[in-house]
MILUM-695767 format. One line per 2 residues: number of its first residue (from 1); their letters; for each residue x, y negated, z negated of C-alpha. Coordinates in pm, 1 decimal, decimal comma. Each point is the difference from the previous one (the first is absolute). Example, Ala and Ser with C-alpha at 12.3 -4.5 7.8 and 13.67 -1.06 7.14 Angstrom:
1> AS> 1230,0:450,0:-780,0 ~ 137,0:-344,0:66,0 $
This chain:
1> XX> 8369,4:3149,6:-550,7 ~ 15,7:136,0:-350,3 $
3> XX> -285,0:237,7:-160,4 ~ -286,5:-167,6:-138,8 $
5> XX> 23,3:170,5:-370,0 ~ -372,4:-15,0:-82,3 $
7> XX> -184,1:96,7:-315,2 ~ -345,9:150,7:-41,0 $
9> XX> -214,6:-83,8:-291,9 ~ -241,5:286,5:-107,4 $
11> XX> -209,8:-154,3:-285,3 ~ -319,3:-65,3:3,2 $
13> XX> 70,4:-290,0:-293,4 ~ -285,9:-131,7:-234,1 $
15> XX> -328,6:6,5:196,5 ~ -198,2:-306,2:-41,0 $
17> XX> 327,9:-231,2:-145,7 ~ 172,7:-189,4:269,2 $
19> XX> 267,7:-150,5:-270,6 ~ 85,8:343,4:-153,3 $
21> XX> 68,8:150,0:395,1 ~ 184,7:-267,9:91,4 $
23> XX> 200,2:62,7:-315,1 ~ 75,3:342,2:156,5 $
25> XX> 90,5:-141,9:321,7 ~ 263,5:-178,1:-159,7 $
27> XX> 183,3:239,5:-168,3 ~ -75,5:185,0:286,5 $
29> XX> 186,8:-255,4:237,8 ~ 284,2:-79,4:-231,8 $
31> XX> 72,8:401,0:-66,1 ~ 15,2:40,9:453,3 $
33> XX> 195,9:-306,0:12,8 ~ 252,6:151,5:-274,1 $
35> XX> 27,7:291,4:250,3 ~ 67,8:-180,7:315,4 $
37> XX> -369,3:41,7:138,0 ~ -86,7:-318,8:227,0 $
39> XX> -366,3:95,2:34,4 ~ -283,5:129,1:-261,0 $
41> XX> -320,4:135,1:112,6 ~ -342,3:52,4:-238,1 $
43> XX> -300,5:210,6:35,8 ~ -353,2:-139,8:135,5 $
45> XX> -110,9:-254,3:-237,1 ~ 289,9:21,6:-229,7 $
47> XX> -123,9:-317,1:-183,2 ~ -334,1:52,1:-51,1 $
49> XX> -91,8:346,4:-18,8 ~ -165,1:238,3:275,1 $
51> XX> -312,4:101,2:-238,8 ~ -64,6:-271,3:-159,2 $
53> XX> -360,7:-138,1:184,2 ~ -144,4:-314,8:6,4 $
55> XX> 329,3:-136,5:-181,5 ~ 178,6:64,5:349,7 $
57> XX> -199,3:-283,3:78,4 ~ 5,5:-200,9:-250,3 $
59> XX> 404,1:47,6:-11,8 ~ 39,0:-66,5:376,3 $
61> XX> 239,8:-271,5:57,7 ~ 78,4:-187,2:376,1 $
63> XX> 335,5:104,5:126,4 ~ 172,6:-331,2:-108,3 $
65> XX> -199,7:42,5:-394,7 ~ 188,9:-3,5:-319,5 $
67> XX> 97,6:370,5:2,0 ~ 157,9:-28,5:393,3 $
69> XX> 188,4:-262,5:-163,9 ~ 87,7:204,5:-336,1 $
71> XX> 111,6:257,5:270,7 ~ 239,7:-217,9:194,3 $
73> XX> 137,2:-148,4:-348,0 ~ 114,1:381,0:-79,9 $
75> XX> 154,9:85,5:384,4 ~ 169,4:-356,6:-47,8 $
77> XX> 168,5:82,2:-337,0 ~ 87,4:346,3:58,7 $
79> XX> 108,6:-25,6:369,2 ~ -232,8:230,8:105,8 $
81> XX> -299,4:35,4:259,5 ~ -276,4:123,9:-140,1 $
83> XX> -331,2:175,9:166,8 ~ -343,7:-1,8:-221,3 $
85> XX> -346,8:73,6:36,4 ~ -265,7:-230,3:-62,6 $
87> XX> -373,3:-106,6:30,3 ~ 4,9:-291,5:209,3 $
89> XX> -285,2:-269,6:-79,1 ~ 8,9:-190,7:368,9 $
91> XX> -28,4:-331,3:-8,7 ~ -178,7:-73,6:338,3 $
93> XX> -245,3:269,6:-64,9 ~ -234,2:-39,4:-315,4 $
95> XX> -73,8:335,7:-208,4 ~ 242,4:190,5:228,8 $
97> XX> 303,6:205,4:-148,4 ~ 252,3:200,8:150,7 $
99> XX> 190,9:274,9:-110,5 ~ 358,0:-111,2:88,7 $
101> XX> 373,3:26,5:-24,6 ~ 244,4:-268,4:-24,2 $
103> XX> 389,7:-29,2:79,1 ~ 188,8:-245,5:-177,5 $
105> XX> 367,3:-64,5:99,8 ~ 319,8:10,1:-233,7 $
107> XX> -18,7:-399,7:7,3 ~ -381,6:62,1:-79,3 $
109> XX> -123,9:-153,0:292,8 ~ -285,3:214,7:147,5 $
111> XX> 57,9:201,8:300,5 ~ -348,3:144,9:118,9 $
113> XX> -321,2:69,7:-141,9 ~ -223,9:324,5:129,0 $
115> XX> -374,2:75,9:-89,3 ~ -47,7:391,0:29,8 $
117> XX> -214,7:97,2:273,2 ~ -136,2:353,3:-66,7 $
119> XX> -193,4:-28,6:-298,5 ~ -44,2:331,5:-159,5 $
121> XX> -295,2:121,7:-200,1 ~ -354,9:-175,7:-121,5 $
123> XX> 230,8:-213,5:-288,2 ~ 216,7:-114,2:228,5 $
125> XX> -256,9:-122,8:284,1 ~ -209,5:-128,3:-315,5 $
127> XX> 287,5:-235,0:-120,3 ~ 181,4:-53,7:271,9 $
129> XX> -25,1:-147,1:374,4 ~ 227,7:149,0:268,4 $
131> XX> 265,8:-175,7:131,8 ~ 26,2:-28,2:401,8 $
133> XX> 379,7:-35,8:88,4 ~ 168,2:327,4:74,6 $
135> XX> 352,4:-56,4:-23,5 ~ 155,7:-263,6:-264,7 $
137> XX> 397,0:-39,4:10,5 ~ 325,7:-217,0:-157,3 $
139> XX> 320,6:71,9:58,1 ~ 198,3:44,3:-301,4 $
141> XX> 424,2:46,9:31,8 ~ -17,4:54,4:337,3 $
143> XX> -303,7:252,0:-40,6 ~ -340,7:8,2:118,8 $
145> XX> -244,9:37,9:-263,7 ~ -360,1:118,9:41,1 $
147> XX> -272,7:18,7:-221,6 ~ -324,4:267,1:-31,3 $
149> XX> -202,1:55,4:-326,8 ~ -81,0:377,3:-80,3 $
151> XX> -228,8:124,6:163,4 ~ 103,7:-213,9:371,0 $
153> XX> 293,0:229,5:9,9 ~ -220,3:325,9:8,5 $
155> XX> -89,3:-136,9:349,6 ~ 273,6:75,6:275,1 $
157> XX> -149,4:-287,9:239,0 ~ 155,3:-243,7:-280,0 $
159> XX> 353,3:102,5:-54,2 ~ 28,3:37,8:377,0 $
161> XX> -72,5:-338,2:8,4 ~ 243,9:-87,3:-202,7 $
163> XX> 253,9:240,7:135,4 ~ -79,9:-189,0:346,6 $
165> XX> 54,1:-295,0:-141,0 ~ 316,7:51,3:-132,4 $
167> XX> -90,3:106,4:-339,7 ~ 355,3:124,0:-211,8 $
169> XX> -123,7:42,6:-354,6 ~ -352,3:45,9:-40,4 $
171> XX> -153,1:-104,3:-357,9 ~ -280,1:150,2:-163,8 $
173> XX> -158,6:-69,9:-300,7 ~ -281,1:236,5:-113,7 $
175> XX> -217,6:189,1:-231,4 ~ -5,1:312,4:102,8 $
177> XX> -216,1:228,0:-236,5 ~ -34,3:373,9:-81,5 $
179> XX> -82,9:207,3:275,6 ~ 182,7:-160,4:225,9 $
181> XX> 360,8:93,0:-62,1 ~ 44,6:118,2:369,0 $
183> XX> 85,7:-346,8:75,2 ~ 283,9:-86,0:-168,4 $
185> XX> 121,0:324,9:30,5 ~ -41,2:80,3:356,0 $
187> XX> -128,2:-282,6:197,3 ~ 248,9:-254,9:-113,8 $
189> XX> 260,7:172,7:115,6 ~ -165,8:63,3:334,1 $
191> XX> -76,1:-335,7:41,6 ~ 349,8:-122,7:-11,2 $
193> XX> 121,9:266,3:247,4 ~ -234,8:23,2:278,4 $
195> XX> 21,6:-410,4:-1,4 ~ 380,8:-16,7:-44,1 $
197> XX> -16,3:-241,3:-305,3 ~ 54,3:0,2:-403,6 $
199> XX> -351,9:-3,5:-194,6 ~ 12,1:-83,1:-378,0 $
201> XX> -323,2:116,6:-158,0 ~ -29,9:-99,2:-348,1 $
203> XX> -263,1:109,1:-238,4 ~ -251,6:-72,3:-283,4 $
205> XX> 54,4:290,5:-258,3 ~ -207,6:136,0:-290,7 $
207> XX> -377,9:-3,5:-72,5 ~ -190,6:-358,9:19,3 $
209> XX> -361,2:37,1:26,6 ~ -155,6:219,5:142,1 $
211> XX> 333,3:92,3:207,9 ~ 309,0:199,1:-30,9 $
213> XX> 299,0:-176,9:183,5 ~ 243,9:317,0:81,3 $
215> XX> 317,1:-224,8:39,2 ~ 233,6:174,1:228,1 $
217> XX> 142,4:-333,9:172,5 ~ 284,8:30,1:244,7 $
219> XX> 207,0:-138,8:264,0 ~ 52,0:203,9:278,8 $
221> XX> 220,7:-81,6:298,7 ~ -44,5:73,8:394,1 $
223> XX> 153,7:376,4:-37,5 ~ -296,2:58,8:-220,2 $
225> XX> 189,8:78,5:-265,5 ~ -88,5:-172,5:-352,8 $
227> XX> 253,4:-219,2:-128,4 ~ -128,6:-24,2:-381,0 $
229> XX> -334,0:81,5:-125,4 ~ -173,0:-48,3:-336,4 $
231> XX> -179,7:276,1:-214,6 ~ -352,9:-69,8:-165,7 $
233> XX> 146,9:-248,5:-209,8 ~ 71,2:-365,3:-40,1 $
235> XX> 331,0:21,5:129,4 ~ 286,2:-276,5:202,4 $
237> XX> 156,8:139,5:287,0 ~ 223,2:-114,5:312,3 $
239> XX> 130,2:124,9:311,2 ~ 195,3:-161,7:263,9 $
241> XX> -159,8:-119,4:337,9 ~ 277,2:45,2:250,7 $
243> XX> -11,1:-217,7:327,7 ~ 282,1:214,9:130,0 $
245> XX> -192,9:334,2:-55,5 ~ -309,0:-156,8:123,9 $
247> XX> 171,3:-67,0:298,3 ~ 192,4:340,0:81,0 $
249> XX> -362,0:165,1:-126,3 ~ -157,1:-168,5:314,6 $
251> XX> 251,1:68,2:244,3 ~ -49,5:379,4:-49,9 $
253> XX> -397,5:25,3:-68,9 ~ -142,7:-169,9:337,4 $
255> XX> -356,9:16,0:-135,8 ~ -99,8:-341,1:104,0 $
257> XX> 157,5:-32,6:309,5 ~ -97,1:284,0:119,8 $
259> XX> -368,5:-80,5:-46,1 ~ -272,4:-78,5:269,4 $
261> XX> -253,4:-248,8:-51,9 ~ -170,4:40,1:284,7 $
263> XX> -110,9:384,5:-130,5 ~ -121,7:-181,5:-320,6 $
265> XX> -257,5:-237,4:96,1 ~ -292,3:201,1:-87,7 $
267> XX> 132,5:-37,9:-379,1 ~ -202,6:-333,1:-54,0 $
């Protein structure tokens, strides 16, 4: 299989003005396209805004709404799959919204929808109500995808699970905030190497509210080793996701099949 050229989208937009962010998106999706990039990842809540309140609420759209379909308009025309964060009004469950990350295919037909888990903070738990599935995947030319939202990747228990489950590329929006740089810088990388996988974190950047998004978004592959990372501006970059490397990377590090269960079950 070929590398899966994918682009990382460090903005935090317009908060508060859906129209203007998917504006960004666009160009955003047309200017990875140009490139060769076959997938485009946002931050947490790209559309809406992270600090933005009650209007999270009052912005929340189901999965299928008007902006899902805005999204899959933009993968469609540009050829590209595209990853954003959203609040997610559900349907079935009246006054409830999610904080949640959709994949759209290049034909804009949606792949798999995830509802972050860990929520982190008092705003968060105020706005928000916790998703309660683990691992979300879609396979995307020829790769697994998996999705985590922020601060779910700052648990181990939940990229192992994905890593177990066959996890290649791991996707992860978020809104990581001032003082908290150790996780893009360090963990990330981590992450991808003691789970033998590519993680693309993608930031928020810049102050919004009473937050300061540090940026610093990356894609690092199973070696550990960062394959492009973004400063503390709103910035477009790619890396390649290679299937081949992923596969010689796992060969040589025999983390997880050299684990034993049986030692762990005291862990939940």
């Amino acid at each position: 299989m070929p590398p899966l050229h994918t682009a990382l989208l460090q903005s935090s937009g317009r908060p508060g003005d859906v129209a203007h962010n998917l504006k960004v998106l666009d160009e955003a999706a047309r200017e990875a396209a140009a490139t060769g990039a076959r997938l485009l990842a946002c931050p947490e809540l790209f559309l809406t805004g992270y600090a933005i309140g009650g209007d999270l609420h009052r912005l929340a759209e189901p999965a299928d709404g008007a902006s899902a379909r805005a999204v899959a308009e933009i993968a469609a025309e540009h050829r590209i799959a595209v990853l954003y964060g959203y609040p997610e009004r559900a349907p079935e469950e009246h006054g409830v919204v999610y904080n949640s990350a959709q994949l759209i295919g290049p034909d804009g037909a949606p792949l798999a929808n995830y509802r972050k888990t860990h929520l982190f903070g008092c705003f968060e738990r105020e706005w928000f109500t916790p998703g309660d599935r683990q691992v979300v995947q879609a396979e995307l030319d020829g790769l697994r995808i998996g999705l985590l939202i922020c601060y779910d990747v700052e648990f181990p228990e939940n990229v192992r699970a994905h890593a177990l489950a066959g996890t290649d590329l791991l996707l992860v929006p978020t809104a990581q905030m001032h003082p908290f740089q150790i996780v893009p810088e360090q963990m990330i990388p981590v992450r991808a190497f003691e789970n033998q996988m590519y993680v693309a974190y993608v930031n928020r950047v810049g102050a919004e509210g009473e937050f300061e998004f540090v940026g610093l978004s990356c894609l690092a592959g199973p070696d550990g080793v960062v394959r492009t990372r973004a400063g503390r501006s709103e910035q477009l970059v790619q890396a390649a996701v290679d299937p081949d490397f992923l596969k010689e990377a796992r060969e040589n590090n025999p983390y997880l099949q050299d684990r034993r269960p049986e030692l762990y079950t005291d862990l939940a």
